[in-house]
C-alpha atoms as an extended CHARMM CRD file, in Angstrom:
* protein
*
       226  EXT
         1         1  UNK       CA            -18.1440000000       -3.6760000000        1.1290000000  PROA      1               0.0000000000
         2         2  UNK       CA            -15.2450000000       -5.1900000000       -0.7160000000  PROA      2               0.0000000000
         3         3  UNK       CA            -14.6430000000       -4.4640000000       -4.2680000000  PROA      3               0.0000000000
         4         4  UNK       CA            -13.1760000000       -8.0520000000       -5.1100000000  PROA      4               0.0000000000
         5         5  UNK       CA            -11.0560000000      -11.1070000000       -4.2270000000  PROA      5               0.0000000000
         6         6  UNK       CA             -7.0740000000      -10.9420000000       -5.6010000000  PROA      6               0.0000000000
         7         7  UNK       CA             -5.2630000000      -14.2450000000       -6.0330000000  PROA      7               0.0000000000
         8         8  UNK       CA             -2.5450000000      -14.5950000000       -3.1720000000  PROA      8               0.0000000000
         9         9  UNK       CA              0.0940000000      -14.9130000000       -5.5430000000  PROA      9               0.0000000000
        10        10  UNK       CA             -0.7120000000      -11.6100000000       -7.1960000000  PROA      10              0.0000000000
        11        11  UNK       CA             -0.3220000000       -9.9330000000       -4.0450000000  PROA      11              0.0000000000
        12        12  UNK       CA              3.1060000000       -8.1480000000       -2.7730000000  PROA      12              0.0000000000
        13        13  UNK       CA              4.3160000000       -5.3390000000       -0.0870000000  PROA      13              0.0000000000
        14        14  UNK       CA              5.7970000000       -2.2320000000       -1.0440000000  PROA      14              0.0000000000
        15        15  UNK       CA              9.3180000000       -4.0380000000       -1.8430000000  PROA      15              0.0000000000
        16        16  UNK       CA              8.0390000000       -6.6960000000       -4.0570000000  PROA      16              0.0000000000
        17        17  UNK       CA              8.0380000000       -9.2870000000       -1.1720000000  PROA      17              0.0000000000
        18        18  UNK       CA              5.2430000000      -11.8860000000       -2.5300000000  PROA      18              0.0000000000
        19        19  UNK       CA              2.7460000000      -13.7320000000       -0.6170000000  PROA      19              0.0000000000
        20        20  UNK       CA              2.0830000000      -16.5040000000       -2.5000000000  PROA      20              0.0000000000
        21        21  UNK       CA              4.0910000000      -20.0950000000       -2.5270000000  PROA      21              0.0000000000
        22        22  UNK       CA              6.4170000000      -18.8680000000       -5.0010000000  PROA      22              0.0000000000
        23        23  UNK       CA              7.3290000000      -15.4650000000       -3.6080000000  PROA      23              0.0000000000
        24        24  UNK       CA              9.2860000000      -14.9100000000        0.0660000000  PROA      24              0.0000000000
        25        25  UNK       CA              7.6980000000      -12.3760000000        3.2170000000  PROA      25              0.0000000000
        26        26  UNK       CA              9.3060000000      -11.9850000000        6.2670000000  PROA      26              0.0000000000
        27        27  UNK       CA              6.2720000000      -11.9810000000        7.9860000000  PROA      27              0.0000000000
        28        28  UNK       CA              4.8090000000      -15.1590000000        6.1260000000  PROA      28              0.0000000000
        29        29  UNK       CA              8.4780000000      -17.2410000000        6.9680000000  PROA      29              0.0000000000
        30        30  UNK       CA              8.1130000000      -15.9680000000       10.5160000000  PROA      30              0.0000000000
        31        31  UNK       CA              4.6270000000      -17.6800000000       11.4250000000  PROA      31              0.0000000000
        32        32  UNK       CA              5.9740000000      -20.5680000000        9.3300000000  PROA      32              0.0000000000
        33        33  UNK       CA              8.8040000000      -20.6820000000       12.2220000000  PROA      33              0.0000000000
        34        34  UNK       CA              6.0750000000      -20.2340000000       15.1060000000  PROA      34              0.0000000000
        35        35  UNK       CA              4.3070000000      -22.9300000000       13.8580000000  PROA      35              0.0000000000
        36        36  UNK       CA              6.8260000000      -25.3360000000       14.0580000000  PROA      36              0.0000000000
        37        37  UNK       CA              7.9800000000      -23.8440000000       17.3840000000  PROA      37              0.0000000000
        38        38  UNK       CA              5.2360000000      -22.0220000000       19.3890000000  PROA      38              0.0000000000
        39        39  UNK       CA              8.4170000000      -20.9770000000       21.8340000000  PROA      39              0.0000000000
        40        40  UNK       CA             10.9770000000      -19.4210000000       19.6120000000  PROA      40              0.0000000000
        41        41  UNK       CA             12.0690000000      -16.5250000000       20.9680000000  PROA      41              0.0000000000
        42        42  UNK       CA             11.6570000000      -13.2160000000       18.8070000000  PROA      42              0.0000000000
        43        43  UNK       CA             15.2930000000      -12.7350000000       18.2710000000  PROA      43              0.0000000000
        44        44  UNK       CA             15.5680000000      -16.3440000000       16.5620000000  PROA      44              0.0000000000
        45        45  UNK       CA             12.8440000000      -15.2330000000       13.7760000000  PROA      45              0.0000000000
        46        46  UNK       CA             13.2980000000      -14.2410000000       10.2470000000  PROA      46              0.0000000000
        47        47  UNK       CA             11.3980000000      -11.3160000000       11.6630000000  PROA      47              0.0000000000
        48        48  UNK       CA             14.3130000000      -10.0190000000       13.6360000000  PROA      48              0.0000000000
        49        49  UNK       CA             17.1000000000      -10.6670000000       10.7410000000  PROA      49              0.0000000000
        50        50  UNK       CA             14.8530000000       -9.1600000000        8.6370000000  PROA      50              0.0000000000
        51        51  UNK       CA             14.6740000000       -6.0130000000       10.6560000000  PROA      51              0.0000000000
        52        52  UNK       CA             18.2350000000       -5.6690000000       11.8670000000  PROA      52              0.0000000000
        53        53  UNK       CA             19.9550000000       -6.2740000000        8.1900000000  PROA      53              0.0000000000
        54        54  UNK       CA             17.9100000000       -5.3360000000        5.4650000000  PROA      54              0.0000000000
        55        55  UNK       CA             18.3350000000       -1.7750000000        6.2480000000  PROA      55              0.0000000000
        56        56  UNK       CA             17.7020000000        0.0050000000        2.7520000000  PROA      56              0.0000000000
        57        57  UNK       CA             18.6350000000        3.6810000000        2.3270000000  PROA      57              0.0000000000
        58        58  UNK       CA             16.8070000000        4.2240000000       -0.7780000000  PROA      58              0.0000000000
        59        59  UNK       CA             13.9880000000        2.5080000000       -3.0540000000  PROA      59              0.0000000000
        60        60  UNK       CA             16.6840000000        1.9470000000       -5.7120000000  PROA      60              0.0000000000
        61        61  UNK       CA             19.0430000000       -0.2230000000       -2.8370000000  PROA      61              0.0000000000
        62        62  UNK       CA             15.5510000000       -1.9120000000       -1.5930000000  PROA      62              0.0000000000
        63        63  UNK       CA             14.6000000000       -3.2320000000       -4.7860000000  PROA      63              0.0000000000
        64        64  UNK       CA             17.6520000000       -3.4560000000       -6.8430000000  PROA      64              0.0000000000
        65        65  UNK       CA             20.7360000000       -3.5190000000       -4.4930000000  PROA      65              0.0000000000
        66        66  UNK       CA             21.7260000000       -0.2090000000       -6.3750000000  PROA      66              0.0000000000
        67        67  UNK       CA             22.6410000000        2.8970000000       -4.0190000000  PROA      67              0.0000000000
        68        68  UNK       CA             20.7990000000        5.0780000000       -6.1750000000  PROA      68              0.0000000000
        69        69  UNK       CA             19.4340000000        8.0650000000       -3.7040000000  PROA      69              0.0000000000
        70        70  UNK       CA             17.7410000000        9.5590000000       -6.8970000000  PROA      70              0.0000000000
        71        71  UNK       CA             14.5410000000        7.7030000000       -5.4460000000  PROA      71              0.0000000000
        72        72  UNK       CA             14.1540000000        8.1140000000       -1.6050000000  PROA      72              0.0000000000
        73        73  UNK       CA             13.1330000000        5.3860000000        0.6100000000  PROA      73              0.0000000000
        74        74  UNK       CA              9.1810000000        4.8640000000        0.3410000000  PROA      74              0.0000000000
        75        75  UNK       CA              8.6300000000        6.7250000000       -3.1460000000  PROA      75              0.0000000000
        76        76  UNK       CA              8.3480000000        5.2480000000       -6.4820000000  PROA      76              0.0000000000
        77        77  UNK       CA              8.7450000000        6.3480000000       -9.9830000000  PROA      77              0.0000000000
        78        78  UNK       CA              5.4060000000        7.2750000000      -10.2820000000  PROA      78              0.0000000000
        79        79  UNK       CA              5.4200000000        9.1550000000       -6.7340000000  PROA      79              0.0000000000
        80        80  UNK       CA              4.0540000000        7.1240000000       -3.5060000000  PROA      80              0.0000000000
        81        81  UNK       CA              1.4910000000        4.3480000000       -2.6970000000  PROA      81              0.0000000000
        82        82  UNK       CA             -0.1070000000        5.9400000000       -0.2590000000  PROA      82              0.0000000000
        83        83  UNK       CA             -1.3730000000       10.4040000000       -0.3120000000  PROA      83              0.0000000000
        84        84  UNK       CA              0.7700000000       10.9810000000        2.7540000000  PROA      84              0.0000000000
        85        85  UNK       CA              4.1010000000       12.6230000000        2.6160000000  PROA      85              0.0000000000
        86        86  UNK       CA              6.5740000000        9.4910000000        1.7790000000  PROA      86              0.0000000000
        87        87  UNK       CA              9.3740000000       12.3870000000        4.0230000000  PROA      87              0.0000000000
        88        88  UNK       CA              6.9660000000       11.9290000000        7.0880000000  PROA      88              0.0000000000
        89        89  UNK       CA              7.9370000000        7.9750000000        7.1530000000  PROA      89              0.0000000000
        90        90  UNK       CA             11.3000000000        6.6810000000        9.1480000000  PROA      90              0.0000000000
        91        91  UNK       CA             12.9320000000        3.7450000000        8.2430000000  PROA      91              0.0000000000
        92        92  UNK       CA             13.5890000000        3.7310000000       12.2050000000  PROA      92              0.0000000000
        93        93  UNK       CA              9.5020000000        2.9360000000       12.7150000000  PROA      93              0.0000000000
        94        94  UNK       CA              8.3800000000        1.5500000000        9.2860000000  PROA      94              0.0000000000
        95        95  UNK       CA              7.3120000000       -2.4560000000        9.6860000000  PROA      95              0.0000000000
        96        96  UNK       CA              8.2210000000       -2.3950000000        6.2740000000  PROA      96              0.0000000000
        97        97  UNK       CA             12.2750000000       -2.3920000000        6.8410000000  PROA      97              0.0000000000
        98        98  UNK       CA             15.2760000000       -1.7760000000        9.7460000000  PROA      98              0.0000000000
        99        99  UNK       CA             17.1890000000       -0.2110000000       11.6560000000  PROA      99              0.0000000000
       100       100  UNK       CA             14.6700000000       -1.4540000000       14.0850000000  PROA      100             0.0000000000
       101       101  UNK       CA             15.5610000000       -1.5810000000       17.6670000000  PROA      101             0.0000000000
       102       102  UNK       CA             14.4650000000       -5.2710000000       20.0840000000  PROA      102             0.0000000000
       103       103  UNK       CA             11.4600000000       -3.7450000000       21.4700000000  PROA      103             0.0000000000
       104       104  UNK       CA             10.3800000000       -2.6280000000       18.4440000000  PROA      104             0.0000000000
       105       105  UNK       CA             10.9870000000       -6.3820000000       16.7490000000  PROA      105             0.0000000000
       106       106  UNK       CA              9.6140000000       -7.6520000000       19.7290000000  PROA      106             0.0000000000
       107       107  UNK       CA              6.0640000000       -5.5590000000       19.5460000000  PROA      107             0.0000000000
       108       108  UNK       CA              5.7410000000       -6.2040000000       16.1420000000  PROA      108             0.0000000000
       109       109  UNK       CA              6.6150000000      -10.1500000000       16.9390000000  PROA      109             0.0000000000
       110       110  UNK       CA              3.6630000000       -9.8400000000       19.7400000000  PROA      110             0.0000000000
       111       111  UNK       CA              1.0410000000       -8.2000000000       17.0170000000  PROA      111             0.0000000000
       112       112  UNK       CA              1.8020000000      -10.5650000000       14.3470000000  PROA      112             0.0000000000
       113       113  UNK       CA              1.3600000000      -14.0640000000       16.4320000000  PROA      113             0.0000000000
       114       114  UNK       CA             -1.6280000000      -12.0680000000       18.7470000000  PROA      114             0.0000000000
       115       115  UNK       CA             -3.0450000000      -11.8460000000       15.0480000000  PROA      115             0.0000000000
       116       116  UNK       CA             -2.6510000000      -15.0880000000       13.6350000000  PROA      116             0.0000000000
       117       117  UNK       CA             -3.9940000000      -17.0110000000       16.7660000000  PROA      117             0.0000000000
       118       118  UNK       CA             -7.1130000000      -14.2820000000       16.3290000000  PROA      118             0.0000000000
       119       119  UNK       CA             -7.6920000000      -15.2880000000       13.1650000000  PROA      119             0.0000000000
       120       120  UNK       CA             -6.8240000000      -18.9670000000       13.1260000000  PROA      120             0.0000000000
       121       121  UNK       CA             -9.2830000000      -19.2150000000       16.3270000000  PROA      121             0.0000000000
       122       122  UNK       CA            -12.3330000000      -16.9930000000       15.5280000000  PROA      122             0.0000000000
       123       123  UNK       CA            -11.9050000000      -16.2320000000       11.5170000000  PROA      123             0.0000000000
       124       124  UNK       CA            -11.1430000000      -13.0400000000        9.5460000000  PROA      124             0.0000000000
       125       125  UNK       CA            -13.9780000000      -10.8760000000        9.5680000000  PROA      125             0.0000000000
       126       126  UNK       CA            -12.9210000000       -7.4470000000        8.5310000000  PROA      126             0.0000000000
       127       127  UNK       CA            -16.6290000000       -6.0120000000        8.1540000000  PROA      127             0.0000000000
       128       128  UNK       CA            -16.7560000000       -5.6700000000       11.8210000000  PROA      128             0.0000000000
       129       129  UNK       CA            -14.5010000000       -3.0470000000       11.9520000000  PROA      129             0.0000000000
       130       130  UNK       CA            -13.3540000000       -0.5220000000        9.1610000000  PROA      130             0.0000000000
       131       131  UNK       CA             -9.7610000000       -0.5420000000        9.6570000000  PROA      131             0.0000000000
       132       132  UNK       CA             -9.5770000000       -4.4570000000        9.1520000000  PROA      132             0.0000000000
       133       133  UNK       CA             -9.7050000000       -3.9250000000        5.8640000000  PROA      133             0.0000000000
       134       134  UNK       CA             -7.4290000000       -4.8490000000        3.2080000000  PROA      134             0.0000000000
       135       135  UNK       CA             -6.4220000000       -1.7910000000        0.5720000000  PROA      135             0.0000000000
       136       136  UNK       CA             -3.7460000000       -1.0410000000       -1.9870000000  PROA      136             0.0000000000
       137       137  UNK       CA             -2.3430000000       -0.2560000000       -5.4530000000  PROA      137             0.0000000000
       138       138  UNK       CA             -2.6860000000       -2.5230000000       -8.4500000000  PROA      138             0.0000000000
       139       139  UNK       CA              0.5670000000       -2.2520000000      -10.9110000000  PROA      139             0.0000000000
       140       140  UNK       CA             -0.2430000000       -3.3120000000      -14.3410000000  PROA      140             0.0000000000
       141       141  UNK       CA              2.7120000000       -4.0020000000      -17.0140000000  PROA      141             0.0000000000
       142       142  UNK       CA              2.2340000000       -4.4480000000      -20.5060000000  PROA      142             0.0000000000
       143       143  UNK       CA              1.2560000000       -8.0840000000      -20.9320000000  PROA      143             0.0000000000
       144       144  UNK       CA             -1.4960000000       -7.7640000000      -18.9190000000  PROA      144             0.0000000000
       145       145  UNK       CA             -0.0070000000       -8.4980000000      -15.5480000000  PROA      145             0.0000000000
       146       146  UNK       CA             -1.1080000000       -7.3830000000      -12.4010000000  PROA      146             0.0000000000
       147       147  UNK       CA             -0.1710000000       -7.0980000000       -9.1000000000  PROA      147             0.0000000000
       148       148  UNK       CA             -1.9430000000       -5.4480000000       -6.1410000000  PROA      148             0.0000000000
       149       149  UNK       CA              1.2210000000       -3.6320000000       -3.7100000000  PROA      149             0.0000000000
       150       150  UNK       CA             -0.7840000000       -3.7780000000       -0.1830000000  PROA      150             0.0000000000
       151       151  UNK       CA             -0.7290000000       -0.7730000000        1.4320000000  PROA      151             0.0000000000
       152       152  UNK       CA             -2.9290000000       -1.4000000000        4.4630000000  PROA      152             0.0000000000
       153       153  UNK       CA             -3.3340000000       -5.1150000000        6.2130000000  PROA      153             0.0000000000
       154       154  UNK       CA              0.1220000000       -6.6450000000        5.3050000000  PROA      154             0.0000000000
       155       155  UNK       CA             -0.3530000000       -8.5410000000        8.5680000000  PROA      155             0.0000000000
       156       156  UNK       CA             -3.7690000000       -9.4550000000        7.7200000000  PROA      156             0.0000000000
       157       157  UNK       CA             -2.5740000000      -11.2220000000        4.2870000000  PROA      157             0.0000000000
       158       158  UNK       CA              0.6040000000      -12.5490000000        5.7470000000  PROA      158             0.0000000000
       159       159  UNK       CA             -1.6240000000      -14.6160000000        8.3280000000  PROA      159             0.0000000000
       160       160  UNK       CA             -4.7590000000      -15.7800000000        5.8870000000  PROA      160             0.0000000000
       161       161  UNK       CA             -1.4530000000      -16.8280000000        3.2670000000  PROA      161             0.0000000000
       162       162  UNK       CA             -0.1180000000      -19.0370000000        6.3160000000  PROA      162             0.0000000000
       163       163  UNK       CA             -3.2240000000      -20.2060000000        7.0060000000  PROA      163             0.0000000000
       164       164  UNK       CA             -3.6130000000      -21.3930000000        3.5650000000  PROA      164             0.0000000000
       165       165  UNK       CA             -6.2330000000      -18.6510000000        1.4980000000  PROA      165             0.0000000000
       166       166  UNK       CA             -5.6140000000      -18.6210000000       -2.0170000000  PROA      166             0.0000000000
       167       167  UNK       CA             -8.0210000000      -15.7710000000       -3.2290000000  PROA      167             0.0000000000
       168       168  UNK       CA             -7.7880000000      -12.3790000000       -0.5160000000  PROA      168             0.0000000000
       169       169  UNK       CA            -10.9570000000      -10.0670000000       -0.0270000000  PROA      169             0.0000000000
       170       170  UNK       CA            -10.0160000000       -6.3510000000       -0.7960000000  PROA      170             0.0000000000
       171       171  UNK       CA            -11.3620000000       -2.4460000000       -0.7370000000  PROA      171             0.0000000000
       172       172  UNK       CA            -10.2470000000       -0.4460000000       -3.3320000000  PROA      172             0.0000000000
       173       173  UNK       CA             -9.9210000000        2.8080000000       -1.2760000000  PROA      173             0.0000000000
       174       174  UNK       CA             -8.8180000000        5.9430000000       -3.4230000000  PROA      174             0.0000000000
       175       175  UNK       CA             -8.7230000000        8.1300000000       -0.3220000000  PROA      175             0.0000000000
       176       176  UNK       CA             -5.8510000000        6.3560000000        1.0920000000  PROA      176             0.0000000000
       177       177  UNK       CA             -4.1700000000        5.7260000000       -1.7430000000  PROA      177             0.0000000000
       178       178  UNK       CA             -3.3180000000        4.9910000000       -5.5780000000  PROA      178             0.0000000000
       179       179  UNK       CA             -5.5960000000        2.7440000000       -6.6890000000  PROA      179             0.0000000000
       180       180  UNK       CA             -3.8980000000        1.6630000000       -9.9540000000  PROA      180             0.0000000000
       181       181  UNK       CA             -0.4290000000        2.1280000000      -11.8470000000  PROA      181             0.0000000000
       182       182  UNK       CA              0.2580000000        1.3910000000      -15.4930000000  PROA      182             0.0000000000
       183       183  UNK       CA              3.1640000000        0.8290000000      -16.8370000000  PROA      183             0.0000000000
       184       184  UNK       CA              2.0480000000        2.1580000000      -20.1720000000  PROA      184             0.0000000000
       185       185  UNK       CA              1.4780000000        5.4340000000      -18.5830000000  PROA      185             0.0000000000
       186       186  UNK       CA              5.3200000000        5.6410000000      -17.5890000000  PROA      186             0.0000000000
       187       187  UNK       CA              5.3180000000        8.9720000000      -20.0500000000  PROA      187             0.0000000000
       188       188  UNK       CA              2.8430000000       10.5330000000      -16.7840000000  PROA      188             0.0000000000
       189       189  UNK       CA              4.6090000000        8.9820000000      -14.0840000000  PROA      189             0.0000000000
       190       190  UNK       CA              5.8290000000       11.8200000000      -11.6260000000  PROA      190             0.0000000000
       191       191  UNK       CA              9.7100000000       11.0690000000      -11.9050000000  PROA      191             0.0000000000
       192       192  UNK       CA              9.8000000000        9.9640000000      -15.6830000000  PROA      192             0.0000000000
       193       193  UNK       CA             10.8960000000       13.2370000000      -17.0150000000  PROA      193             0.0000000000
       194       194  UNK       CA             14.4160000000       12.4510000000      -16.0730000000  PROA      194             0.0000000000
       195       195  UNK       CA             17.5380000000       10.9730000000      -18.0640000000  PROA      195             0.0000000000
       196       196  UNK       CA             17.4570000000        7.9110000000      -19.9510000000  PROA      196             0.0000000000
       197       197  UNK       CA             19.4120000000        6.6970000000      -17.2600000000  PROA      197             0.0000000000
       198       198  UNK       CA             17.1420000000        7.0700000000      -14.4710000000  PROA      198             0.0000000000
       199       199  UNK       CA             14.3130000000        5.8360000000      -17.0550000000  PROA      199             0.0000000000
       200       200  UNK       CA             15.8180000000        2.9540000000      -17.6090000000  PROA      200             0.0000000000
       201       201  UNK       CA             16.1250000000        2.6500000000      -13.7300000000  PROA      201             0.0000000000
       202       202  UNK       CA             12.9110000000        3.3890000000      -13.1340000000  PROA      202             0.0000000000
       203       203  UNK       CA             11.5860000000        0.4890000000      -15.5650000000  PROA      203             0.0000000000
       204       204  UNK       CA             13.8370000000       -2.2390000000      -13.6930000000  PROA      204             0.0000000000
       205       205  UNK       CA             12.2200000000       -0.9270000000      -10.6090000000  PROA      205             0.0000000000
       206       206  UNK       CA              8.4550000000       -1.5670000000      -11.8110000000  PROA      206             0.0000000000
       207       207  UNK       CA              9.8010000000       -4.6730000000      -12.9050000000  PROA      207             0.0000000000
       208       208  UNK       CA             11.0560000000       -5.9480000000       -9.8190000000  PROA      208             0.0000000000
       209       209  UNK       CA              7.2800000000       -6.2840000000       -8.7480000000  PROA      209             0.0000000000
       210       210  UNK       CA              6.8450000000       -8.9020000000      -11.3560000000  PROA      210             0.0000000000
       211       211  UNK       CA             10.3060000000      -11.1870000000      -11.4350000000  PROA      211             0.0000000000
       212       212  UNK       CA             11.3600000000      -11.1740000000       -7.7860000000  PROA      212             0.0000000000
       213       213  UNK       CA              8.8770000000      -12.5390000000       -5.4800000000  PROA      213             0.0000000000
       214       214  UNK       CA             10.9870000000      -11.5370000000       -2.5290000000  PROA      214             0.0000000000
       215       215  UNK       CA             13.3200000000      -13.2230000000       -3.0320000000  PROA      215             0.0000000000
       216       216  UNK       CA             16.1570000000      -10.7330000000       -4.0800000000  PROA      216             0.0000000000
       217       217  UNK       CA             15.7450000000       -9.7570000000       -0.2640000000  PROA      217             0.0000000000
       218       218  UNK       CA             15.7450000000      -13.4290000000        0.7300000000  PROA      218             0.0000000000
       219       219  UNK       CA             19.4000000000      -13.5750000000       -0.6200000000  PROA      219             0.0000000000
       220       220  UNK       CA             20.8550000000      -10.6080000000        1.1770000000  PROA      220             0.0000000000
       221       221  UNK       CA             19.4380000000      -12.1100000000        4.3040000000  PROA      221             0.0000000000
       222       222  UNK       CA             20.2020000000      -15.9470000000        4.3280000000  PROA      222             0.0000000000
       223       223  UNK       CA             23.3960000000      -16.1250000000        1.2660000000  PROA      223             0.0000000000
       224       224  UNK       CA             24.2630000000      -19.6760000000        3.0180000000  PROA      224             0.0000000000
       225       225  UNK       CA             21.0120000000      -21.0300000000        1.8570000000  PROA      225             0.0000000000
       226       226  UNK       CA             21.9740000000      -19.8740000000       -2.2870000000  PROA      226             0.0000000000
């Protein structure tokens, strides 16, 4: 059923936010915070900051802090993670970013710890049912990186990384979406017949899978803590 284990610190969201020990997830810091306080109230979680201020308008602002619209929000140099239209997505309902409203923060609050106690009480065992299961994209650079961008089960991973997993069971699922992109390719990518300019953009974006853990979000949110 599953193609393969991925090392947790390979393994990222859709704006570089890493799971592993090195890298920063909102969702990962947020059942840190439960942990220590099985009360906090939703509004007092890295959850809620998360989704209230880091409000991107464009893949260029979410990854690089530059208000480039040449890239909308959800598509990628070379096109989208997933096969459905990246236009159909709203940054209004996306778990992946804000504007998100309280009850909205607060469902998604109420999924993620529901989740975590699920798993944490009875195990993860996605082979009971199909859409438990753990797909994405592998990016490869030119050194022989990897990392794997998860497309479906962010929750999943964000819970079996709190819970301590190191290695992460995945299906490679080309039906759903990209199953690998290679940086040595770049000359196929969908938006790479652009300026030098916007190539050179579209590099630092790939790039920003591999250098910034999460953390270049982690710095708009908390600056005090720099």
């Amino acid at each position: 059923m599953f193609n393969r284990t991925v090392p947790i610190e390979q393994i990222t969201n859709i704006f570089a936010c890493n799971f592993g020990i090195k890298g920063w997830h909102p969702i990962v810091e947020t059942l840190k915070e439960y942990q220590q306080n099985p009360q906090i109230s939703f509004r007092d979680t890295t959850l809620y900051r998360y989704h209230k201020q880091f409000t991107p308008l464009n893949t260029s602002q979410a990854l690089l802090e530059i208000n480039d619209d040449f890239l909308p929000l959800f598509v990628y140099p070379w096109g989208a993670f997933t096969h459905k239209t990246p236009s159909n997505k709203s940054a209004q309902t996306s778990r992946f970013c804000g504007p998100s409203s309280d009850p909205f923060i607060e469902e998604e609050f109420q999924r993620i710890i529901s989740l975590f106690e699920s798993i944490k009480t009875s195990g993860y065992r996605p082979w009971r049912h199909h859409q438990n299961q753990i797909t994405g994209t592998f990016l490869f650079d030119d050194q022989g990186n990897r990392r794997f961008v998860v497309m479906q089960g962010n929750h999943r991973v964000a819970v079996l990384a709190t819970l301590g997993w190191s290695n992460i069971p995945i299906r490679i699922q080309p039906k759903i979406c990209t199953t690998k992109v290679f940086l040595s390719d770049k000359n196929r990518w969908q938006y790479w017949n652009e300026s030098s300019e916007k190539q050179r953009l579209m590099l630092s974006i790939f790039s920003s899978f591999f250098g910034e853990y999460g953390q270049h979000i982690r710095k708009r949110l908390f600056p005090a803590q720099i």
